[in-house]
C-alpha positions in Angstrom: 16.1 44.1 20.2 15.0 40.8 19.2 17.0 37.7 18.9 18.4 36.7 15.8 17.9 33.0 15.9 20.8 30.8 15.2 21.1 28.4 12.3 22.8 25.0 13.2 26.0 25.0 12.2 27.3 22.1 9.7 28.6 20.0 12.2 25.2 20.0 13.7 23.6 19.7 10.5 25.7 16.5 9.5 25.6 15.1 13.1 21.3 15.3 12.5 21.7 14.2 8.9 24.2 10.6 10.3 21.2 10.1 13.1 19.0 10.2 10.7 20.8 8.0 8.4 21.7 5.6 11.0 17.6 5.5 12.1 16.8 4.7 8.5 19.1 1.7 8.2 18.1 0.5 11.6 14.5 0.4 10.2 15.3 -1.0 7.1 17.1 -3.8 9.3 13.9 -4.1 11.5 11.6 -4.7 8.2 13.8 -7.0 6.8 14.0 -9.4 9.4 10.2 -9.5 10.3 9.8 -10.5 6.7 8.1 -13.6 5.4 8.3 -15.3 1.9 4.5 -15.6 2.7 3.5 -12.1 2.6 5.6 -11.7 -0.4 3.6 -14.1 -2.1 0.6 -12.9 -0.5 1.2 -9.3 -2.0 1.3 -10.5 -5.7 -2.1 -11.8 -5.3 -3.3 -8.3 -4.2 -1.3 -6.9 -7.3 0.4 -5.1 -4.8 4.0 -5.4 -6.7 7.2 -6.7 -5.3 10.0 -5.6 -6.9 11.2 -3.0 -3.9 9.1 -4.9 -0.9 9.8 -7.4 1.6 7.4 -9.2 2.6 6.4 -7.7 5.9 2.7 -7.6 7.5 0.9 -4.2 7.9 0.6 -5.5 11.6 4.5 -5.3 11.3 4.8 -1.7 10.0 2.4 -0.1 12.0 4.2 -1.5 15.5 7.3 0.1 14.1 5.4 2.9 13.5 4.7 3.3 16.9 7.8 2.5 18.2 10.0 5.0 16.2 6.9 7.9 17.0 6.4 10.9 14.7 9.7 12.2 12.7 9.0 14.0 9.5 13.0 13.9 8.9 12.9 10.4 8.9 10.1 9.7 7.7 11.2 11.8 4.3 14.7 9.7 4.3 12.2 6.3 4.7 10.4 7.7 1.4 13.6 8.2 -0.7 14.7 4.4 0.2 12.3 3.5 -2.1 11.6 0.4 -0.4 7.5 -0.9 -0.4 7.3 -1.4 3.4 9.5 2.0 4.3 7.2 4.0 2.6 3.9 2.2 4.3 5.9 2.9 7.3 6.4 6.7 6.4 2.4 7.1 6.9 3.1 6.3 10.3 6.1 8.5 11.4 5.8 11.8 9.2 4.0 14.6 11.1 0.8 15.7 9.2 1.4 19.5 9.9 4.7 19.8 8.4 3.8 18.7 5.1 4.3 20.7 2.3 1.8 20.7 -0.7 5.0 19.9 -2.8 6.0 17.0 -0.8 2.8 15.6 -1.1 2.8 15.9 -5.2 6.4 14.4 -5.0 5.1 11.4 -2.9 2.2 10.8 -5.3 3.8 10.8 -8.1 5.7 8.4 -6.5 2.6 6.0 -5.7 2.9 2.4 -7.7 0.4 0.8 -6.1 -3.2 1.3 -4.1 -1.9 0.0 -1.0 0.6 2.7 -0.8 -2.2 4.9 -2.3 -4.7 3.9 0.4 -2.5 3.8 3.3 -0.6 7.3 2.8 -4.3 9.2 2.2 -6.1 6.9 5.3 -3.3 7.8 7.7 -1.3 10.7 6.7 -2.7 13.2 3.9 -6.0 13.5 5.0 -4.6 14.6 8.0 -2.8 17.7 6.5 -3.8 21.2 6.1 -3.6 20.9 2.2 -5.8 17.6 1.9 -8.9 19.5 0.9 -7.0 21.4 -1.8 -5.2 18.1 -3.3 -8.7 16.1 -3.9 -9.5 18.0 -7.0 -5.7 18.2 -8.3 -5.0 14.8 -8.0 -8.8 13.7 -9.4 -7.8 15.7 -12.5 -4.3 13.5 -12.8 -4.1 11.4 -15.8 -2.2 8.9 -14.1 -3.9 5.7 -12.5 -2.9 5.9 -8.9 -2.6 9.8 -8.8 -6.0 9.8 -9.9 -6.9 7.2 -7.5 -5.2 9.3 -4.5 -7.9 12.0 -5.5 -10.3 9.8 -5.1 -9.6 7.9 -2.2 -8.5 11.2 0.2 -11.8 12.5 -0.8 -13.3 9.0 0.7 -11.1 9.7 3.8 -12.4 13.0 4.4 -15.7 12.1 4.3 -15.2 9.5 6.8 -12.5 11.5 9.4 -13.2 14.9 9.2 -16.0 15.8 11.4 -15.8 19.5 10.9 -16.4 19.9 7.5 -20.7 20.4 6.4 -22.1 18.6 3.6 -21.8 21.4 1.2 -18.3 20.6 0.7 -19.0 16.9 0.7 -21.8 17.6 -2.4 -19.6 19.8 -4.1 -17.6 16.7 -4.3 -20.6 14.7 -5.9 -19.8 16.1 -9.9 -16.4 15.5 -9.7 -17.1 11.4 -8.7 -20.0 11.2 -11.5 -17.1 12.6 -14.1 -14.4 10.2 -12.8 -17.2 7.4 -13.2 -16.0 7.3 -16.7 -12.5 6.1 -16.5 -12.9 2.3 -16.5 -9.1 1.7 -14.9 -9.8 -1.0 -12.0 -8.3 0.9 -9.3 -9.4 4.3 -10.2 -13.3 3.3 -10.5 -12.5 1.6 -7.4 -11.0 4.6 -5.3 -14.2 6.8 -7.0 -17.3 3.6 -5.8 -15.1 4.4 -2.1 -15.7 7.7 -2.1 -19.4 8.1 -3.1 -20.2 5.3 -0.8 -17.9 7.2 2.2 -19.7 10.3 1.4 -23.0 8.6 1.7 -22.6 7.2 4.4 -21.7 10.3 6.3 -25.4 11.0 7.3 -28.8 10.5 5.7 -28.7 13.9 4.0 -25.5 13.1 2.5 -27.0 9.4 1.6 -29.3 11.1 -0.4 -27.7 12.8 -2.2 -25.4 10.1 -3.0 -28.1 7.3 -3.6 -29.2 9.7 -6.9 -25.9 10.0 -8.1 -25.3 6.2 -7.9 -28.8 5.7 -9.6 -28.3 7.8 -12.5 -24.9 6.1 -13.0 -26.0 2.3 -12.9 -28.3 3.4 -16.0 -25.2 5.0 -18.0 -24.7 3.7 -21.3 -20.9 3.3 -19.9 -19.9 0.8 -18.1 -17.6 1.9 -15.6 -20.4 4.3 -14.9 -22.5 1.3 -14.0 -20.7 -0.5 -12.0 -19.9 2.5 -9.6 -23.3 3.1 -9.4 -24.1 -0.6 -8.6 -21.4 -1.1 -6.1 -22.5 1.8 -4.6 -26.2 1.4 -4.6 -25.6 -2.4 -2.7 -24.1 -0.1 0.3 -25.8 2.9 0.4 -29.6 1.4 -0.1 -28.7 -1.4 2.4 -31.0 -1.6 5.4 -28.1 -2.5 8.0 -26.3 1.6 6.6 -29.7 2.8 6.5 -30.4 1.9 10.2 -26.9 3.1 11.1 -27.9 6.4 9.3 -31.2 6.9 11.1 -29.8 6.2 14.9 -26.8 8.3 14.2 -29.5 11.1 13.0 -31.2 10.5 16.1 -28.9 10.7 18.4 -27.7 14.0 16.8 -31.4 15.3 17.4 -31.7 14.9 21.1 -27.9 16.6 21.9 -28.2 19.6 23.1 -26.8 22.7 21.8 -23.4 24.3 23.5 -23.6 28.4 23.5 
């Protein structure tokens, strides 16, 4: 017969759940003394907003990152503090596998700024089995930085996941010309990020991308046009071009493994 495995028992439960607790204040402890009026200030310029941070480097966050290693538990009770620099830091400690399609949602809805937008899809989402899935969800969100998250884990798939082929890359191309038309700074932004990251994948893929960007810097819109011209200055660049054609190369003369 096989063995029934054992729940832990509430003792254990709460014992995990204090450590936990006791982990998440001795965090918040750590971030609050490495912070600097300076950065504080620093953040406002970047409209990154204040209300819940403490001024503390991304230097800062990541070295505690590495320090505490990979804890989904904590890194869940980090989120819920609602604190700007716990929840960078929760990009760092949660364990990409053991996210939960739902937990992701919950976290984006969450999102009140790029930076925590940008951080969370660069070093966590697109890391998870469910990133692919979330891209057109979130593209499709009415709100700014949802919509953004869309945007900017497509960028970061296009730039760390070496598995994928460019059919799923292109099939990403319509949905960037449609967001093109919302003229909200961050989520034209997050969209110029990922047709440039998707052009610049390989020269294929730069193709692709270049006619995209083209048709949008003639739209009579003109959030259209300047995603097509920020793009355009990249992609069309002789320094990516080169970098395109050497990659391309190099891909050419390596062998095939049976």
């Amino acid at each position: 017969m096989p063995t029934k495995t054992r729940k832990p028992s509430v003792k254990a439960r709460k014992q995990t759940q204090d450590s936990i607790d006791d982990q998440v204040e001795a965090a918040v402890a750590w971030l609050k003394r490495k912070s600097s009026k300076a950065t504080l200030v620093g953040m406002a310029r970047y409209a990154i907003p204040s209300n819940n941070a403490f001024g503390v480097s991304v230097a800062n966050i990541r070295a505690l990152g590495k320090q505490l290693g990979q804890n989904h538990e904590l890194a869940a009770a980090l989120w819920e503090t609602g604190h700007y620099e716990a929840r960078m830091l929760t990009s760092f400690v949660a364990e990409p596998e053991r996210l939960t399609p739902a937990q992701m949602d919950r976290w984006c809805r969450d999102f009140d700024s790029w930076a925590i937008v940008d951080t969370l899809c660069f070093h966590l989402f697109d890391r998870t089995p469910h990133s692919w899935q979330k891209v057109s969800k979130w593209c499709n969100g009415r709100e700014e930085f949802i919509k953004r998250a869309g945007f900017v884990l497509m960028a970061c798939l296009a730039l760390h996941d070496k598995t994928a082929n460019d059919s799923q890359f292109q099939a990403f191309l319509p949905i960037i010309e449609e967001g093109a038309l919302d003229d909200r700074n961050f989520v034209k932004k997050g969209v110029s990020w990922a047709l440039r990251a998707i052009g610049r994948r390989n020269l294929s893929l730069n193709t692709a991308s270049v006619k995209v960007a083209k048709r949008l810097s003639v739209s009579e819109q003109a959030s259209c046009r300047w995603v097509g011209k920020d793009a355009l200055r990249e992609l069309t660049s002789p320094k990516v071009l080169s970098q395109l054609a050497r990659r391309s190369a190099v891909k050419a003369k390596t062998p095939l493994r049976d």
